[in-house]
C-alpha positions in Angstrom: 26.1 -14.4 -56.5 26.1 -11.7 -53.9 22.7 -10.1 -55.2 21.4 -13.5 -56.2 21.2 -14.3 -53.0 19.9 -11.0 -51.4 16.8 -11.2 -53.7 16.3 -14.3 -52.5 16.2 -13.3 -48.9 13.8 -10.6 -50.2 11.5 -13.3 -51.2 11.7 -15.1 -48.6 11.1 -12.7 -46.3 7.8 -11.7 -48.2 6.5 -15.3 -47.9 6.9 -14.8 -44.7 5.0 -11.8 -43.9 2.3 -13.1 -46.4 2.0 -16.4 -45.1 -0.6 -17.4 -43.1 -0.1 -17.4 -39.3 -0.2 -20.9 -38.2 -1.1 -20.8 -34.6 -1.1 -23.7 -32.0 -4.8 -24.2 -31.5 -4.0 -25.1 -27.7 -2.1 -21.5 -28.0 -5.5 -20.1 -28.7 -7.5 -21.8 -26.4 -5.4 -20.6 -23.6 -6.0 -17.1 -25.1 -9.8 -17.5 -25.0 -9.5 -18.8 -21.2 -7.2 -15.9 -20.4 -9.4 -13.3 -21.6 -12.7 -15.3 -20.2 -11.0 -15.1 -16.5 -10.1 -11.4 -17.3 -14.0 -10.8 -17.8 -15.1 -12.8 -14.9 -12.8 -12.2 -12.4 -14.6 -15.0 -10.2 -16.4 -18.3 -11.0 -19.5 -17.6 -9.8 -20.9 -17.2 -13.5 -18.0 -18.2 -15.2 -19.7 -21.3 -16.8 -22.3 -18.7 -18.6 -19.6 -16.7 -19.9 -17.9 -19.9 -21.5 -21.0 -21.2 -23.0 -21.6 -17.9 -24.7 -18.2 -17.7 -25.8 -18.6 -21.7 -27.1 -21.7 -19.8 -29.1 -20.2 -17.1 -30.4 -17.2 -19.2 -31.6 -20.1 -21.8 -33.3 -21.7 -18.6 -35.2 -18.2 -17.4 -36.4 -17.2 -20.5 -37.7 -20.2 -20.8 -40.2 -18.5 -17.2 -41.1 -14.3 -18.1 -41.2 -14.4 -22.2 -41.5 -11.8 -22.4 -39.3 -11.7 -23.1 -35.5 -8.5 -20.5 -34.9 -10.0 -17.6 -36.1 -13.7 -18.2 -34.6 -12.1 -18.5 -31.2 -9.8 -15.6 -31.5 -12.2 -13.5 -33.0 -14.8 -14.7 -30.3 -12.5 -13.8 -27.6 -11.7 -10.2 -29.6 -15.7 -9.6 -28.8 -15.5 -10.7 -25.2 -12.5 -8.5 -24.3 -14.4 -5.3 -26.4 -17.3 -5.9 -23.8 -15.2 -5.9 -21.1 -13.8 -3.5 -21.8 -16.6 -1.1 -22.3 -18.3 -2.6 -19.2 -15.4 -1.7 -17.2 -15.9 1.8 -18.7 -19.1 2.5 -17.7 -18.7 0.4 -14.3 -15.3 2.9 -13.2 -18.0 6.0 -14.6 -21.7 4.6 -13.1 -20.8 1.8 -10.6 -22.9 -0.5 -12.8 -21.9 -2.9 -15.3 -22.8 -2.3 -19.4 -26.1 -4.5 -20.1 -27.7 -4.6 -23.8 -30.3 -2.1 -23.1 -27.6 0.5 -22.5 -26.3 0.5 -26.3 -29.1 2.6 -27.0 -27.5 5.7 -24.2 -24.3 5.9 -26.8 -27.3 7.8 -28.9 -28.7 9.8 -26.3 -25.8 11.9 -25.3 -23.6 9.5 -22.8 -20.7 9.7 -25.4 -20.4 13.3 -25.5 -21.2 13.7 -22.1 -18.1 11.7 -21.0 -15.9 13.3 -23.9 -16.5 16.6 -22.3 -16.4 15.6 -18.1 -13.8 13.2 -18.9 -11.6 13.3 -22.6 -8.9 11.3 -21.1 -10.9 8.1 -19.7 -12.9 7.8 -23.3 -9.7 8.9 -25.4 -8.1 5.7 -23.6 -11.7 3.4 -25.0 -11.8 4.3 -28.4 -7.7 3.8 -28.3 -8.5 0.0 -26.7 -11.4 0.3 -29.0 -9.4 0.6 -32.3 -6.5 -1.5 -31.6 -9.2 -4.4 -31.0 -10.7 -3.8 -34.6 -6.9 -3.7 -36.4 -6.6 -7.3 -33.7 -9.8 -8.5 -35.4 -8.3 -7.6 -39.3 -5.5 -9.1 -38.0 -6.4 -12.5 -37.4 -8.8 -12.5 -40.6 -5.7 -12.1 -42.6 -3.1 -13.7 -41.2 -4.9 -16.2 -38.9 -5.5 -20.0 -40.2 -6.8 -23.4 -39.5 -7.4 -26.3 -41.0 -11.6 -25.4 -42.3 -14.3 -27.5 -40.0 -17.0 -29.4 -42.3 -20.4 -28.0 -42.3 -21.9 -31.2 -40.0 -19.6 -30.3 -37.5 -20.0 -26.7 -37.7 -23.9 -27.2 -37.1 -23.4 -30.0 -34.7 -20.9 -27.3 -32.8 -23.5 -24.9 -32.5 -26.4 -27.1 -31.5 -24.4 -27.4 -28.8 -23.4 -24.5 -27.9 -27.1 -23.3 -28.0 -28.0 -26.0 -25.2 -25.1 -25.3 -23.5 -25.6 -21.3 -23.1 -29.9 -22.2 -22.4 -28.6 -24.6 -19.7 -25.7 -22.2 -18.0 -28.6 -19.2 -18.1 -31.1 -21.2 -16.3 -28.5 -22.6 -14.1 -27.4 -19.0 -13.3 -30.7 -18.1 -11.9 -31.8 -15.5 -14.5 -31.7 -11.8 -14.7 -32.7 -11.2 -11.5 -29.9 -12.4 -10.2 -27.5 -10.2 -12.6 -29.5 -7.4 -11.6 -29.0 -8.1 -7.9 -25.0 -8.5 -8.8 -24.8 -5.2 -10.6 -22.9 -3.1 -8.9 -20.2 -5.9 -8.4 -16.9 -5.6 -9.6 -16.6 -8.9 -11.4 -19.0 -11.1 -14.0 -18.6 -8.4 -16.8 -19.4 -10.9 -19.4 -21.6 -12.8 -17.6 -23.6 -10.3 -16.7 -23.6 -8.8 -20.0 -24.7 -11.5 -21.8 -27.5 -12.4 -19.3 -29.2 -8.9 -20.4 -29.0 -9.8 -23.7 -31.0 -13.5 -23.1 -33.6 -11.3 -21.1 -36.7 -10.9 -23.2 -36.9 -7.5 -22.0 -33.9 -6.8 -23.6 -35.8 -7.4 -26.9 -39.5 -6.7 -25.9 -40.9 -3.6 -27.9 -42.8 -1.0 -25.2 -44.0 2.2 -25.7 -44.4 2.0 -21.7 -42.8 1.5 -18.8 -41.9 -1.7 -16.8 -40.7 -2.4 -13.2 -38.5 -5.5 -12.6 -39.8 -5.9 -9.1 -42.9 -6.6 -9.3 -45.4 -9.4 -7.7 -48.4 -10.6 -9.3 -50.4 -10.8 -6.2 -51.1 -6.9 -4.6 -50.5 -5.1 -1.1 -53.9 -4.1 0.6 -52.6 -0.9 1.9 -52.2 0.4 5.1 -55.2 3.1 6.8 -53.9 7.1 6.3 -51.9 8.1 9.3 -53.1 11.7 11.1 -51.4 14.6 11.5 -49.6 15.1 14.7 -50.0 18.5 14.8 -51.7 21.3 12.6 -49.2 23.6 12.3 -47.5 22.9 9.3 -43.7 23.7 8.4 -41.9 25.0 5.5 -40.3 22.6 4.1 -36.8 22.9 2.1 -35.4 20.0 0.8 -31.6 21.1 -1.2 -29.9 17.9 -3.1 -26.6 19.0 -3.3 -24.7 17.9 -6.4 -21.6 14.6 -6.0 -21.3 15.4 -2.3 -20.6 12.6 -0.3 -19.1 12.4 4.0 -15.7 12.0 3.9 -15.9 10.0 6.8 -17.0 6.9 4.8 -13.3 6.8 3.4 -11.9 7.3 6.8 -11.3 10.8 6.0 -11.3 13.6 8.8 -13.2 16.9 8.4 -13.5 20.1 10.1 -16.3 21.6 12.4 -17.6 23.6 9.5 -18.3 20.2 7.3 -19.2 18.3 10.6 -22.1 20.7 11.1 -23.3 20.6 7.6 -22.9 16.6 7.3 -24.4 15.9 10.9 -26.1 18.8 12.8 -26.2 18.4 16.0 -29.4 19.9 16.5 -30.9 17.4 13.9 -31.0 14.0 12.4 -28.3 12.5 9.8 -27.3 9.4 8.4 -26.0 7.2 5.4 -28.4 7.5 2.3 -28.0 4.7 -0.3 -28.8 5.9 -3.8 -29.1 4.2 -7.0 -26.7 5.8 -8.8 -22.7 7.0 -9.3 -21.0 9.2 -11.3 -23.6 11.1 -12.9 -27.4 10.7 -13.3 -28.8 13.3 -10.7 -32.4 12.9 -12.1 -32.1 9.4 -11.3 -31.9 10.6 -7.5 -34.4 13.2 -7.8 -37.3 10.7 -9.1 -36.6 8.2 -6.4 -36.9 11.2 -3.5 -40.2 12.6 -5.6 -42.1 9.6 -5.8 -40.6 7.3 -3.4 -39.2 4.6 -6.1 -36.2 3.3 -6.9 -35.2 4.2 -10.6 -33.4 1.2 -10.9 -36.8 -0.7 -10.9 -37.2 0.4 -14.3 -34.5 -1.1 -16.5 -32.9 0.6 -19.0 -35.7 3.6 -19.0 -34.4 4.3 -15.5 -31.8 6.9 -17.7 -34.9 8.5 -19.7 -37.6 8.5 -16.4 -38.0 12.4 -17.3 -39.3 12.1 -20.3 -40.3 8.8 -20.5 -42.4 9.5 -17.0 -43.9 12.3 -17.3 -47.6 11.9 -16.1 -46.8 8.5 -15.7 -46.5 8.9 -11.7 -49.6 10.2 -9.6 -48.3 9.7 -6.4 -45.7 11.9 -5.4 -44.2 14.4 -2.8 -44.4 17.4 -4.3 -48.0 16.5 -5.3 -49.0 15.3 -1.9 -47.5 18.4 -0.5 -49.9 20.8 -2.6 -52.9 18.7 -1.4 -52.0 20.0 1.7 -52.1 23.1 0.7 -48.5 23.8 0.0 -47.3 26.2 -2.5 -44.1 24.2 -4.4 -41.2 25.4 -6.3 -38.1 23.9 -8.1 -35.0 26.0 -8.4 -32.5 24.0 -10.5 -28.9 25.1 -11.3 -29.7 24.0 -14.9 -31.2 26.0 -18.0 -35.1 25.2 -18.7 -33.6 23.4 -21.7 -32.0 21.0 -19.8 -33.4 17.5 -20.5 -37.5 17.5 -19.8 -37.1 18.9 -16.4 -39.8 21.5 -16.6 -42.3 19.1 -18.3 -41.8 16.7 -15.9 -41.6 18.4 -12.3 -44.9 20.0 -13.8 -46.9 16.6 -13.9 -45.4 15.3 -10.6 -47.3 18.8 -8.5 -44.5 21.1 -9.1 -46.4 24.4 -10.0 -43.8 26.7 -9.9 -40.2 26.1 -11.5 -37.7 28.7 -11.6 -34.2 27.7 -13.7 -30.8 29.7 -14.0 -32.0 31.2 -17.1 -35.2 32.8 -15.0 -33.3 33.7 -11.8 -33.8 37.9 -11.4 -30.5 40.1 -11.6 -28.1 40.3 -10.4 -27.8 36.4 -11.1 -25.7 36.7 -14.3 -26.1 33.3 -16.0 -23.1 33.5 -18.0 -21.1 34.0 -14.8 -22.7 31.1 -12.8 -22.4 28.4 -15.6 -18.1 29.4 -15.0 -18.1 27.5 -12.1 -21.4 26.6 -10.9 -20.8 28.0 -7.3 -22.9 27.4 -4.6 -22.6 30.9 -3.1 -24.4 32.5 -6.3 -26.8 29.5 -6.9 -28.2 28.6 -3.2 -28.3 32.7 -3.0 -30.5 33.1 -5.8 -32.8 29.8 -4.9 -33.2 31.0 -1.0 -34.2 34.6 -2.4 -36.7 33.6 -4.7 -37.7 31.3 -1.5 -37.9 33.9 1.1 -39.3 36.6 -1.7 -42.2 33.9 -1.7 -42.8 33.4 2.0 -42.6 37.3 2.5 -46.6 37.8 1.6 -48.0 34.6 1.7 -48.9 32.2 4.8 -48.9 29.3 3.3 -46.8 26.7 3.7 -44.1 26.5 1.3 -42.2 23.5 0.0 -38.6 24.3 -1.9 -36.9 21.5 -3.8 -32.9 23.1 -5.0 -30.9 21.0 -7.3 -27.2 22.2 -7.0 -24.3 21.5 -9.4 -21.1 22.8 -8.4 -19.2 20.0 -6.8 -19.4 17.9 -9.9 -16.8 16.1 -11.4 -14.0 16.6 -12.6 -12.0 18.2 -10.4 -9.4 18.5 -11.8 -9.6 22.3 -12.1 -10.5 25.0 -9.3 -13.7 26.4 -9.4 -13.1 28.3 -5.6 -12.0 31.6 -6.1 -8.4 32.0 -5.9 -7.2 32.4 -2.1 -10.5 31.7 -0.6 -10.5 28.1 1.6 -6.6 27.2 0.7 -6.4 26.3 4.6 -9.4 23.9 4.0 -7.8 22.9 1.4 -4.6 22.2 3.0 -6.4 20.4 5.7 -8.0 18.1 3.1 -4.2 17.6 1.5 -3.1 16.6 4.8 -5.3 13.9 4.7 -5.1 12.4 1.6 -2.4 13.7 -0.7 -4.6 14.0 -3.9 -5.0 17.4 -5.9 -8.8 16.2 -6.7 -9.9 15.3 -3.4 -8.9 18.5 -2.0 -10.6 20.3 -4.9 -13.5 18.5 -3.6 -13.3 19.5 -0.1 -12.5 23.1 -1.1 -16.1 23.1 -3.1 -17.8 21.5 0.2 -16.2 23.8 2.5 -17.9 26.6 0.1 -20.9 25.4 -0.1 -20.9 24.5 3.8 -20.4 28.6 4.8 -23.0 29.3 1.9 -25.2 27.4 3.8 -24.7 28.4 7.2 -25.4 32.2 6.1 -27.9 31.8 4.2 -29.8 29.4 7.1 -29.1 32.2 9.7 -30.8 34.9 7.4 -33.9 32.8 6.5 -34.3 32.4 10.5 -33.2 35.8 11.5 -35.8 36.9 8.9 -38.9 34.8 9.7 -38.6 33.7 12.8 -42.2 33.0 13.1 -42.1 30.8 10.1 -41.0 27.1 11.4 -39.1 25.1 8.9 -38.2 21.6 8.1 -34.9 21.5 6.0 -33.7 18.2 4.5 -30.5 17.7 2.2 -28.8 14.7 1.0 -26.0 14.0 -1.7 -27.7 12.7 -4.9 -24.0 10.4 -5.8 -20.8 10.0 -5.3 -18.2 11.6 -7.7 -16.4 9.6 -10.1 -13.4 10.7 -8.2 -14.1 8.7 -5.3 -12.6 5.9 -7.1 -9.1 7.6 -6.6 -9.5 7.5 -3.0 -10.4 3.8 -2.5 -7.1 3.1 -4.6 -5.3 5.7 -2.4 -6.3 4.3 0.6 -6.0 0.9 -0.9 -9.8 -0.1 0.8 -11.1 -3.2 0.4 -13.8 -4.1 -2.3 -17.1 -2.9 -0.8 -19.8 -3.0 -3.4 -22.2 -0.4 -1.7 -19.8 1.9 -0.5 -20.2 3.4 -4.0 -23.4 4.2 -3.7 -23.5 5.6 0.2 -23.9 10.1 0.3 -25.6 11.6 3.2 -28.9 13.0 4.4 -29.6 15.4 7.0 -32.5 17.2 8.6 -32.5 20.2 11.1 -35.6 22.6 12.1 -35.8 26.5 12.4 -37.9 28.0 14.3 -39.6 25.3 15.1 -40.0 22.9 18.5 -36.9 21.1 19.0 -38.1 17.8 19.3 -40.1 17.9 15.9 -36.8 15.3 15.1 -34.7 13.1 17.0 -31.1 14.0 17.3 -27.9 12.2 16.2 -27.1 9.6 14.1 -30.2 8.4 12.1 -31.0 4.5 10.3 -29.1 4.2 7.3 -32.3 4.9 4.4 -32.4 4.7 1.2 -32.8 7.5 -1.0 -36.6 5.8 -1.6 -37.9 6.3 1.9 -36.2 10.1 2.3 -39.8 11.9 1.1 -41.5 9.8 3.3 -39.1 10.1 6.6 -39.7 13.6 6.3 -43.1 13.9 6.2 -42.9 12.1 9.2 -40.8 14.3 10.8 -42.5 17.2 9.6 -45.7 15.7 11.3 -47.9 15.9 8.5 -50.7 13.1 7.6 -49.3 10.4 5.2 -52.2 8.9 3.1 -52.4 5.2 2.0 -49.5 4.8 -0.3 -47.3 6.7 1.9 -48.2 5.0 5.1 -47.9 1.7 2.9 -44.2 2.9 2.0 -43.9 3.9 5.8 -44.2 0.4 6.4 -41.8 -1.1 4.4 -38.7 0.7 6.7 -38.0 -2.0 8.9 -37.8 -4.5 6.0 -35.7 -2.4 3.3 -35.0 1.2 5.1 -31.6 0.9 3.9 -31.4 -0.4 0.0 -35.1 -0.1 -1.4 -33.8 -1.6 -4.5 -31.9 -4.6 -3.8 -34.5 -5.4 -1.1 -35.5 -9.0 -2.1 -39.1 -7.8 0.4 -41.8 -9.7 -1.0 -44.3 -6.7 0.8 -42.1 -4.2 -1.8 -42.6 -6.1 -4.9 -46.5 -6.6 -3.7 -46.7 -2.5 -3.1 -45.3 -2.6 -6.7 -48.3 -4.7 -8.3 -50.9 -2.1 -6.0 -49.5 0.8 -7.3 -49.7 0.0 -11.2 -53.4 -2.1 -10.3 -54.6 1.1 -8.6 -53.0 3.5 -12.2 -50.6 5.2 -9.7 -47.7 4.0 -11.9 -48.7 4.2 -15.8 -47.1 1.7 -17.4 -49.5 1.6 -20.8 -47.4 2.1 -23.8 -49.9 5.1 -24.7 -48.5 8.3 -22.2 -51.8 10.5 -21.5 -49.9 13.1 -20.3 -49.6 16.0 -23.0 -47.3 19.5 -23.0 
C-alpha cells in the first residue's frame, strides 16, 4: 500500500512537471506592460513601443497559435533589446539602433571583451538566460490556439497601429535628436528599424542633416597678419575637466585644463566611451560624424577621398608642412590611408618612432611621457632646418579606460593621487587623475623645451579631450548627479601661444564649441585667411557654436546640401579615391 502510493506520487508529480503551464492571460499582459515601462522609462514614445510590441505579438502568433506564448515571447525580444541598448548606451552614451548590428562584426565585441570582460560577461549571462526564458515558454507555456481570421485580423491591426504611432512620433529625426537620452530604448530602437535608411543599400555615404535647397557661401576672409604660426594641435585620449563633476584639481591640472595665458572652454563631442576617430574627423573636416548614420563608426575607411575640404589640407595650401604622430601602429584601422587623402603628407606611427622609443615598452602602458616625447622630437627635429610653417596633429592614448589597473609608475604622483581620493573615494577616478597629472608635467616640460629651443618660432597650440571615459559613469552615481544628457559628451579644449604676441587669443574662459567648429576657431586665432567653406562654417557659431549636431539650424543643414552640390563631400556609392 505503502509503495502503491509512492509511485503514485511519482506520477503525479511527473504530470506535473510535464504539464503545460497554464498562465492567467491578464498575468501575462501585466508582464508585457512591465517590461514595456522597463524599456521606456517615460511616455513620451511609449505608444510606439506598444504598437510594435502589438506587432511582434501578431507575427508570433501565426508562429505559436496561442496568445500566451506570442506575448511572452514578444516581451522576451523587447527585454533582449533593452537590454543590449542599455549596454551600448552605459559604453557609448547612445542607444542601440538597427544599423549598429552590423558593428558586432567589425570588432565591437572583442573590443569590449578585452577593455571591459566583466560588463559583456554580465550580457551574454542576461543574454542566455533570455534564450533558456524563450525555450521555456515554448514548452511549458499554453493557451487556448487563436483561429487564423483572427490571427490576420490581429496583425492588420497591429500594422496600422505601429504606421500610425511612427508618424505620430515624428519620425527618425526625432529619435536621432533623443539619442543620447536615457529612456525610449525600445522606442527608439524600433524607429531605426522603420527608417528606410535602415534598409537602403549604399555603396556611399549619406548625411541625415541635410536641406534640399543650398547655402550661397560667405566671401574668403584675409589674413590678419602674414606671419604665420606653428601650429600643434595634441587630442589627448578620454580626458575630461573634473570640474564638470564638481571635482577640485590642483594648479598643475588647472594650468593644463585652462591656461591662463590662453583660451579654454567646454567642447561638446559626438562621442563616449570609445571612438576617438570619430572625434578626429569632426576636428579635420569640420563635421559632425554623427551626421552620417551608422557609417559614422567606419568614416576612415568608408571616407577616405570622400572629403576635400579639410584642415590639414587647407593648412598645406598655405604652405604648411603637416604631420600625424599617432600612439597607434600603422596597422591600426585605415588611419594612414585616410589622413593621407585629407592633406596629411607625412604620418609617423609608434611602429616608426626612431630609438630609443621601444614599441614594446610603450604599448605597456601607453604613457604620455614616452609618447608626447617621441611626437614633439620628431616635431622639433622638423622645424630645426626648415622655415616653414609646421602643423602637428598628436593622437594620445594613455588615459583610456579601464582603469582599473595602474599604468603610473609605482611611487610617482601617489600625492596626486591622494588628492584625487580625497575628493571622490573611487580607486578608478584617482587612477584617472594620476594619468592626467602625468601627462600634465609631460606637457609642461616638453612646452618649455620647444620654447626655450625656438624662441623665434611662434606657435599656436590647441588640445582638447576627444571623450569622456566610460568611467565617468561611476562618478555621476557617486555623486548621485542628476540626469544631464550632455554632460556625457562635454571634454575640454584649450589654446595658448609661444613665442608669439600675446593677444594673438583672448584670455579666460572661452564659448562653449563644439568639437565641429574647433579647426576653424583656430584658424581664426592663428590669424590665417579662411576660404569660402570655412568662413561659411565661421558663420554658423552664433547659431550652433555649442552642439553642431543637434543644431536643428536650417543655415547648417543648407551648408550640408552646398557642400555635397559643390563634390566637397562625396557621397556617390563609387569611392575615386585609390591606395
Amino acid at each position: 500500500m505503502c509503495f502503491a502510493n509512492v509511485r503514485l506520487a511519482i506520477v503525479d508529480a511527473k504530470s506535473f512537471l510535464w504539464h503545460p503551464i497554464e498562465m492567467s492571460l491578464a498575468l501575462i499582459i501585466l508582464i508585457a506592460l512591465a517590461v514595456l515601462w522597463l524599456a521606456e522609462r517615460s511616455l513620451e514614445h511609449l505608444a510606439l513601443a506598444a504598437a510594435a510590441l502589438c506587432l511582434c505579438t501578431a507575427m508570433l502568433l501565426f508562429v505559436v497559435s496561442d496568445l500566451e506564448r506570442a506575448i511572452l515571447l514578444s516581451s522576451i525580444m523587447a527585454a533582449a533589446i533593452f537590454g543590449a541598448s542599455r549596454v551600448k548606451y552605459n559604453h557609448s552614451g547612445i542607444k542601440l539602433i538597427a544599423t549598429d548590428l552590423p558593428l558586432a562584426f567589425a570588432g565591437t565585441v572583442p573590443f569590449l571583451l578585452v577593455q571591459y570582460p566583466l560588463a559583456l560577461t554580465a550580457a551574454l549571462a542576461g543574454g542566455i538566460t533570455l534564450i533558456l526564458t524563450a525555450v521555456a515558454t515554448l514548452i511549458y507555456v499554453r493557451g487556448p490556439p487563436v483561429p487564423i481570421e483572427l490571427q490576420l485580423l490581429f496583425f492588420g491591426m497591429a500594422c496600422i497601429g505601429l504606421v500610425a504611432a511612427y508618424k505620430a512620433s515624428g519620425g527618425s529625426l526625432t529619435f536621432q535628436r533623443n539619442a543620447a537620452l536615457r529612456r525610449c530604448f525600445l522606442s527608439s530602437f524600433i524607429a531605426s528599424l522603420l527608417n528606410p535608411l535602415s534598409w537602403r543599400p549604399s555603396g556611399g555615404l549619406a548625411l541625415s542633416d541635410i536641406a534640399k535647397d543650398p547655402l550661397p557661401l560667405m566671401a574668403a576672409v584675409p589674413a590678419r597678419s602674414l606671419d604665420y604660426p606653428d601650429i600643434i594641435v595634441i587630442q589627448h585620449e578620454s580626458i575630461f575637466d573634473p570640474r564638470l563633476f564638481g571635482l577640485p584639481v590642483e594648479p598643475i591640472v588647472e594650468s593644463f585644463l585652462s591656461p591662463k595665458d590662453g583660451l579654454h572652454g567646454s567642447l561638446n563631442v559626438d562621442i563616449f566611451g570609445g571612438g576617438s576617430w570619430q572625434s578626429e574627423f569632426s576636428l579635420l573636416t569640420g563635421l559632425s560624424s554623427a551626421s552620417f548614420g551608422s557609417n559614422a563608426y567606419f568614416l576612415f575607411k568608408r571616407g577616405a577621398g570622400r572629403f576635400h575640404s579639410s584642415l590639414p589640407g587647407t593648412l598645406s595650401a598655405l604652405g604648411y608642412r603637416t604631420m600625424l604622430t599617432s600612439s597607434c601602429r600603422r596597422s591600426f584601422l585605415s588611419y594612414d590611408r585616410f589622413y593621407r587623402s585629407i592633406g596629411i603628407n607625412e604620418r609617423l606611427f609608434t611602429d616608426d618612432f626612431e630609438p630609443p622609443f621601444d614599441v614594446d615598452r610603450f604599448e605597456a602602458t601607453n604613457s604620455d611621457a614616452l609618447f608626447l616625447d617621441a611626437a614633439l622630437n620628431a616635431h622639433m627635429k622638423g622645424i630645426a632646418g626648415d622655415a616653414s610653417p609646421r602643423f602637428l596633429y598628436a593622437l594620445t592614448n594613455f588615459n583610456h579606460g579601464p582603469h582599473n589597473r595602474n599604468l603610473v609608475a609605482p611611487g610617482r604622483f601617489e600625492g596626486e593621487r591622494a588628492f584625487a581620493a580625497a575628493g571622490l573615494p573611487d580607486a578608478h577616478y584617482a587612477e584617472y587623475y594620476a594619468r592626467l597629472v602625468e601627462t600634465a608635467v609631460t606637457w609642461n616640460r616638453l612646452k618649455s623645451e620647444l620654447s626655450s629651443r625656438f624662441p623665434k618660432r611662434p606657435t599656436l597650440i590647441v588640445h582638447y579631450g576627444d571623450h569622456q571615459p566610460v568611467m565617468t559613469r561611476r562618478i555621476e552615481k557617486k555623486l548621485k548627479l542628476g540626469s544631464d544628457a550632455r554632460r556625457q559628451f562635454r571634454t575640454f579644449y584649450a589654446m595658448e601661444t609661444l613665442n608669439d604676441f600675446p593677444d594673438r587669443i583672448p584670455r579666460g574662459r572661452g564659448p562653449d564649441l563644439d568639437i565641429a567648429f574647433l579647426g576653424t576657431v583656430a584658424l581664426q586665432h592663428a590669424g590665417l585667411p579662411l576660404d569660402e567653406i570655412f568662413a561659411t562654417r565661421a558663420s554658423l557659431l552664433e547659431q550652433c557654436g555649442g552642439a553642431y549636431f543637434a543644431s536643428s539650424s536650417e543655415r547648417k543643414r543648407r551648408f550640408h546640401r552646398t557642400l555635397v552640390d559643390l563634390g566637397v563631400i562625396d557621397v556617390a556609392p563609387a569611392v575615386r579615391y585609390q591606395r
